[in-house]
Legacy VTK file of the C-alpha trace (Angstrom):
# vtk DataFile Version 3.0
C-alpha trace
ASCII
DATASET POLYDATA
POINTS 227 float
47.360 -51.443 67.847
48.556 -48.355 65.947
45.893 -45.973 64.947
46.491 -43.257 62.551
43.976 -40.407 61.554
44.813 -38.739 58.013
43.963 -35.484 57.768
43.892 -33.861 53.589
43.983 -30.023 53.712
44.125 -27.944 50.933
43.637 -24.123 52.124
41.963 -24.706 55.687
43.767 -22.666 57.665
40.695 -21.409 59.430
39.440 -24.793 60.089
42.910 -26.976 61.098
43.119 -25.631 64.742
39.617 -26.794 65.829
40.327 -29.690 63.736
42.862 -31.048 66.199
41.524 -30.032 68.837
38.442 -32.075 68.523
41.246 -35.282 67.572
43.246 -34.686 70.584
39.844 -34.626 72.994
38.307 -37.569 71.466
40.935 -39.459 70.008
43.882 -39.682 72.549
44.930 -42.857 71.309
45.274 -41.640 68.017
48.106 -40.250 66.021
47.316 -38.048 62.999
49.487 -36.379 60.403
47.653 -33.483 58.217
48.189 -33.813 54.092
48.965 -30.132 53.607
47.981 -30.531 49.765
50.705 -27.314 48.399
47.782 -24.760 50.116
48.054 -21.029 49.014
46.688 -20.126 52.149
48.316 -19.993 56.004
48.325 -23.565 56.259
51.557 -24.353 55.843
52.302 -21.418 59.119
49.748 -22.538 61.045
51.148 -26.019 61.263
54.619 -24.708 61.705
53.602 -22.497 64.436
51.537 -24.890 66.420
53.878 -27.816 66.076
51.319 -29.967 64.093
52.573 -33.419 62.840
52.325 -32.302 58.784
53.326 -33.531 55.767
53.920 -30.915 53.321
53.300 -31.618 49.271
55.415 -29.678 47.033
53.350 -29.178 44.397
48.806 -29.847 44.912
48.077 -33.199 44.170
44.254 -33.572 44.481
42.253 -34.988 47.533
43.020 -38.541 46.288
47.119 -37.752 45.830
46.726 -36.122 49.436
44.860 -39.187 51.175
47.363 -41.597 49.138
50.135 -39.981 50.779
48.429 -40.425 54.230
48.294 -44.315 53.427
51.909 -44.645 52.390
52.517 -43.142 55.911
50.827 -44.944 57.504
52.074 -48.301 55.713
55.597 -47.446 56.117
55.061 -46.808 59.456
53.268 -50.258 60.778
50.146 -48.564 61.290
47.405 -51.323 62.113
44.261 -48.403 61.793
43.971 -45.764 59.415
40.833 -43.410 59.523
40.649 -40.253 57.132
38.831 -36.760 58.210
38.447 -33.817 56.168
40.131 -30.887 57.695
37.795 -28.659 57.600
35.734 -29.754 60.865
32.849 -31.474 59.650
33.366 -34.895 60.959
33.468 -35.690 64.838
36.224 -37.835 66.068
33.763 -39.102 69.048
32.779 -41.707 66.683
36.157 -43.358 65.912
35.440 -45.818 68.952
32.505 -46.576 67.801
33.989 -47.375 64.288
37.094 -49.001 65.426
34.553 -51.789 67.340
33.200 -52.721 64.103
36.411 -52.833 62.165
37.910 -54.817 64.876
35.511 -56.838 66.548
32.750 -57.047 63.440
34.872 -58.221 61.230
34.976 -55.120 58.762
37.854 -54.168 56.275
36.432 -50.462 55.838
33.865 -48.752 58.088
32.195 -45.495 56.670
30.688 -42.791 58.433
27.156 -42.042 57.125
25.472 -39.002 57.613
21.705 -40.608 56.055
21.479 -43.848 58.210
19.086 -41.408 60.809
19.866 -38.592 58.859
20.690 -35.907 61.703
23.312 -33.140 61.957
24.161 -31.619 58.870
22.705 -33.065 55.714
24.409 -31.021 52.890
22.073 -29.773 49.826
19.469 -30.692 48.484
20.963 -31.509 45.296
24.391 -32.913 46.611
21.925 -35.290 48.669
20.223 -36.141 45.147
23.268 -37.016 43.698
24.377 -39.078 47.253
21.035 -40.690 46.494
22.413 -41.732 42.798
25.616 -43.044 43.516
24.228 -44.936 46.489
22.224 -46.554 43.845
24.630 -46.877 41.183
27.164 -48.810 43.840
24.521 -51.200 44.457
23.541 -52.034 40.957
27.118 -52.882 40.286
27.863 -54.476 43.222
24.723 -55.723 45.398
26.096 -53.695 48.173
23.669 -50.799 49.971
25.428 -47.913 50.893
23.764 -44.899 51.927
26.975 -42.128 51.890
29.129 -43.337 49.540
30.879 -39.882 49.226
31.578 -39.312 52.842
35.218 -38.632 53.850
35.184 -40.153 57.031
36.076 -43.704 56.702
38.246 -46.049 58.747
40.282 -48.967 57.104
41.917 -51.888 58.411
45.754 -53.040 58.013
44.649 -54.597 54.491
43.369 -51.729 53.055
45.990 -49.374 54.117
48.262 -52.055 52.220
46.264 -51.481 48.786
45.386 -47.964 49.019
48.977 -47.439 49.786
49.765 -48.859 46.434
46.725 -47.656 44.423
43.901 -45.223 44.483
41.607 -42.941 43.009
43.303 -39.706 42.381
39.734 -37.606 41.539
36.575 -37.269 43.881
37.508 -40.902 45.560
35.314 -41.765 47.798
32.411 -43.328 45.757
34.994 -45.482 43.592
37.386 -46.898 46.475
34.085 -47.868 47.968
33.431 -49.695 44.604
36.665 -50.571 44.398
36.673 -52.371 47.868
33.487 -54.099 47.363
34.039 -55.463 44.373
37.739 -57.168 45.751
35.165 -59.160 48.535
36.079 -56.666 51.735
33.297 -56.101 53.688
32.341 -52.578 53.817
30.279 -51.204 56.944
28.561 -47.799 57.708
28.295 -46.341 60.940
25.656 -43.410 61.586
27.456 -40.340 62.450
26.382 -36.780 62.799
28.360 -34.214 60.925
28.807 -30.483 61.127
28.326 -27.805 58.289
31.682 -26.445 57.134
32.004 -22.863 59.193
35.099 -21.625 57.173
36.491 -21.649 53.434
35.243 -23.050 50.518
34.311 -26.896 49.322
36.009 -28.098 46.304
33.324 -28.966 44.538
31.142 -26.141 43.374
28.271 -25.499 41.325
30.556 -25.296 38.083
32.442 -28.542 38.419
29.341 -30.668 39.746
28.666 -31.927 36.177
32.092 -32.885 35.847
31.941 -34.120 39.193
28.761 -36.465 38.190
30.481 -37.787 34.961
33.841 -38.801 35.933
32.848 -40.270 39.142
29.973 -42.406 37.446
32.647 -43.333 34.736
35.654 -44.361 37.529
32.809 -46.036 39.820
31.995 -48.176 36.675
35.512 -49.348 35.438
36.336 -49.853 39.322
33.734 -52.557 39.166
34.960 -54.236 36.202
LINES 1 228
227 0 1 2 3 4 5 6 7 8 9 10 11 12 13 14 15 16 17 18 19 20 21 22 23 24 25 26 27 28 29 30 31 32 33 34 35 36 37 38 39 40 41 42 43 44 45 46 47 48 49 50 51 52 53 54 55 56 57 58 59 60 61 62 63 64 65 66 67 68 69 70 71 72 73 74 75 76 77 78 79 80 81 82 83 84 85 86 87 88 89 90 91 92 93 94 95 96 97 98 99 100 101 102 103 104 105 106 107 108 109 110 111 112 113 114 115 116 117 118 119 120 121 122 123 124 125 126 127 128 129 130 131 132 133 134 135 136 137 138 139 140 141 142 143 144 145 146 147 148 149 150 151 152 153 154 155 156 157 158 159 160 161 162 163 164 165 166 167 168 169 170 171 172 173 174 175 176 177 178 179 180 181 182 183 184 185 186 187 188 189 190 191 192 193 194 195 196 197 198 199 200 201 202 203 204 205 206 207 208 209 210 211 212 213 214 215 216 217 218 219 220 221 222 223 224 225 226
């Protein structure tokens, strides 16, 4: 099969190298192309410099524009596998194995990484876990299904999925409503428990200023996903 890792970045030049480093020691079998989202930073140079496979964006189209683009790669190239990681080193590519046995052999269309099934490594805030908590719950009032990190960026899809996020997804905060958005179209989503690592370098995108936006659009899109 052809696996493909998508890697978004938007300003993570401090965080890319180590980034593929940890793909290319535990995820061999893996290709992976990096989103470079129109960064302002050395990202663009660093990939240049270091021969990184990279598409670059010509103007910043938002995490969900950036992952898009990784699935209309990935489609027009026959992948079979597409997994997303954020590029700033948080997620560990030692679990793709792991996840690719329950997409394949269990019979899953999407297979998230969840960071609150044991709840070890890095857990994030206390109030980003509180409003984890409330979109876990919100998910599973509109849909019936239970899952416990429905904004987690590491998620791996199968050939299906590739084929509809390819030709539609969330272009805002999307990992709560394509998780919606997949359970409500009857593919079975899985989590896997992962440990994750606490961003060393840069920024996250969503700060204490946009979290009530944040909250209100994503509770909005999660709800017209589901209907």
């Amino acid at each position: 099969m052809k696996k493909l890792i998508i890697i978004p970045a938007y300003n993570e030049c401090e965080n890319l190298e180590h980034t593929i480093r940890d793909v290319k020691e535990h995820a061999p079998d893996y290709d992976y192309v990096i989103i470079n989202d129109c960064s302002t930073d050395g990202t663009a140079q660093l990939c240049r410099e270091k021969g990184f496979s990279v598409i670059h964006l010509p103007v910043n189209l938002g995490i969900g524009g950036a992952v898009q683009t990784g699935y209309l790669y990935a489609r027009e190239k026959g992948y079979d596998i597409a997994v997303q990681i954020d590029g700033d080193g948080q997620h560990n590519t030692r679990y793709l194995k792991d996840m690719e046995k329950i997409l394949v052999e269990g019979g899953a269309d999407m297979v998230i990484g969840s960071r609150f099934i044991k709840k070890e490594g890095f857990q994030s805030s206390g109030l980003r876990q509180m409003g984890i908590r409330y979109f876990s719950w919100l998910i599973r009032m509109l849909t019936g299904a239970r899952i416990t990190d429905p904004t987690s960026g590491m998620r791996m899809v199968n050939r299906d999925l590739i084929q509809l996020f390819a030709a539609e997804y969330p272009k805002d905060y999307p990992e709560p409503e394509s998780a919606a958005w997949a359970v409500k179209r009857r593919r079975r989503v899985a989590e896997l428990p992962v440990m994750m690592n606490a961003r060393e370098k840069g920024v996250s995108s969503i700060s204490p200023v946009n979290s009530v936006y944040y909250m209100i659009k994503v509770t909005l899109a999660v709800i017209l996903a589901c209907f």
